[in-house]
N, C-alpha and C positions, 0 to 999 in steps of 0.2 A: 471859645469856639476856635483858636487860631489855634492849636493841639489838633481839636477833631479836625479841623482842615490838612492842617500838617501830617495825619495818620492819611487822607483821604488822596493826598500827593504822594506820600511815598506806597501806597499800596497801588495806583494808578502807573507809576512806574516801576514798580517792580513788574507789575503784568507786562508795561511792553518791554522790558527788558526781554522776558522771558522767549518772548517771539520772535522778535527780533534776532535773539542770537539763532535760533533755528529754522530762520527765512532761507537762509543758505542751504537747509539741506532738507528742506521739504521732498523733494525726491526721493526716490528710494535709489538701493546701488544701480547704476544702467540707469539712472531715469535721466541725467544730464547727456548723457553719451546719445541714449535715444529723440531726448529730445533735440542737440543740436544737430543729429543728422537728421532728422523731420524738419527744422526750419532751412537749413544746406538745399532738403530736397525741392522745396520751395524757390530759393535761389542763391545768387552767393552773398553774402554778408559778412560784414568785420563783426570784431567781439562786443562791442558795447550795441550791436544791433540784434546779437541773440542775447545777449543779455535782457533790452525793454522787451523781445517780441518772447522772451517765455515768463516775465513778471508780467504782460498782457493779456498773454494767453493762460497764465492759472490764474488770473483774475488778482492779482496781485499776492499771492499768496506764497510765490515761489522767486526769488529774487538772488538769483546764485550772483557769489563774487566773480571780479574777475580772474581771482587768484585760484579759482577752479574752472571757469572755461576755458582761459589759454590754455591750461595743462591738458585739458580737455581735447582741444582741437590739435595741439602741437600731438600730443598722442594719436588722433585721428589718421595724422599727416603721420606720422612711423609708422601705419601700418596702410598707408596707401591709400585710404580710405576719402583724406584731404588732400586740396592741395592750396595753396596760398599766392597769392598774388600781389606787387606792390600796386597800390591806388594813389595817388593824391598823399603820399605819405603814410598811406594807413595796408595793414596786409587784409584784403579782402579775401576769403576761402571759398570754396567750394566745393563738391562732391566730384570725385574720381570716376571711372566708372564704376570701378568694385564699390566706390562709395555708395551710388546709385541704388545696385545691387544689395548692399546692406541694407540701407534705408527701405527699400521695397518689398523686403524678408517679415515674414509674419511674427516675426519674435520683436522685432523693432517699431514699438508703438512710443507715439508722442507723448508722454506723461499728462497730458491736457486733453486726450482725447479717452482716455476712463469714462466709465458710466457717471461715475459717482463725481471726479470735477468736471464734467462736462455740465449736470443738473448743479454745481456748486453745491452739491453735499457732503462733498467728503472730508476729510479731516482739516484739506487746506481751507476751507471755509469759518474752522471754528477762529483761526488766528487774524483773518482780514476782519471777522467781525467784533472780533476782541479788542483791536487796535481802532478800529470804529467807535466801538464804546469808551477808549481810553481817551481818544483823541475830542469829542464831545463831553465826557468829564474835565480835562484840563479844560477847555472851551468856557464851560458854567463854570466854575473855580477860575479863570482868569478874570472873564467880563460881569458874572453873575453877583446881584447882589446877596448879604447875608442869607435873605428868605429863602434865595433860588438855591445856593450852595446848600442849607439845609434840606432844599426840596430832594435836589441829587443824589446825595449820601441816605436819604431814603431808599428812591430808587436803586441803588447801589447796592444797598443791605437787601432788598425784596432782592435784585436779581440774580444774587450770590444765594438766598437762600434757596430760589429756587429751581439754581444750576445743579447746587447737593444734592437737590428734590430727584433730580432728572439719572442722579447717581444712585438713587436709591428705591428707584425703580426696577422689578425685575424685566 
């Protein structure tokens, strides 16, 4: 059994590897740009606060680094759009007026406010609920006993097969 368990750990982390590394760019191109000037137009904020407010607002499903929002915002700020202010140690930003005026243009929609993540159907939905079922499989494999871990890798195989299922549908 300690093999089928050992196949049942690393196939559990390889799924959240996979998501994980592509938590950062769940957006599409513009979808960071738009979304931090929708949370701007709201008010001003440092970087680790649009950071939790748009993993919040896609439901966790979108969790950019900070190694793409500062560029983000420092770019904003070269074209006018930001501007930054020192706080308590920290640069809090916010929206210029032409910022304003960007942010309130019909092209510049919050990446969280789609039909589809707004109802949590859309793509970013498959990876929160992936890492939900990853995170409740280590759970029965850490505390569960022999029977239960048996029980899961059941479960596990049914829901793999009939994720294919759903693949091979027209």
């Amino acid at each position: 059994m300690g093999a089928n368990l050992d196949g049942v750990w690393q196939a559990v982390e390889d799924f959240r590897s996979r998501f994980e590394k592509r938590s950062g760019t769940r957006a599409g191109r513009g979808g960071l740009r738009s979304a931090v000037l929708a949370l701007l137009a709201e008010r001003p904020m440092h970087g680790y606060q649009i950071i939790r407010e748009i993993e919040e607002r896609s439901g966790g499903s979108w969790k950019p680094s900070a190694g793409s929002v500062y560029p983000t915002l420092q770019l904003l700020a070269d074209e006018g759009l930001v501007s930054a202010e020192e706080s308590n140690g920290r640069k809090i930003y916010s929206l210029t007026e032409a910022g304003r005026d960007e942010a309130a243009s019909a092209e510049t929609q919050a990446p969280w406010d789609s039909a589809d993540t707004a109802q949590g159907s859309g793509f970013g939905a498959l990876p929160k609920a992936g890492m939900e079922l990853a995170q409740a499989a280590a759970q029965v494999g850490r505390t569960g006993t022999s029977k239960q871990v048996q029980e899961a890798v059941k479960v596990l195989e049914e829901a793999r097969r009939r994720l294919y299922s759903i693949l091979a549908q027209d």
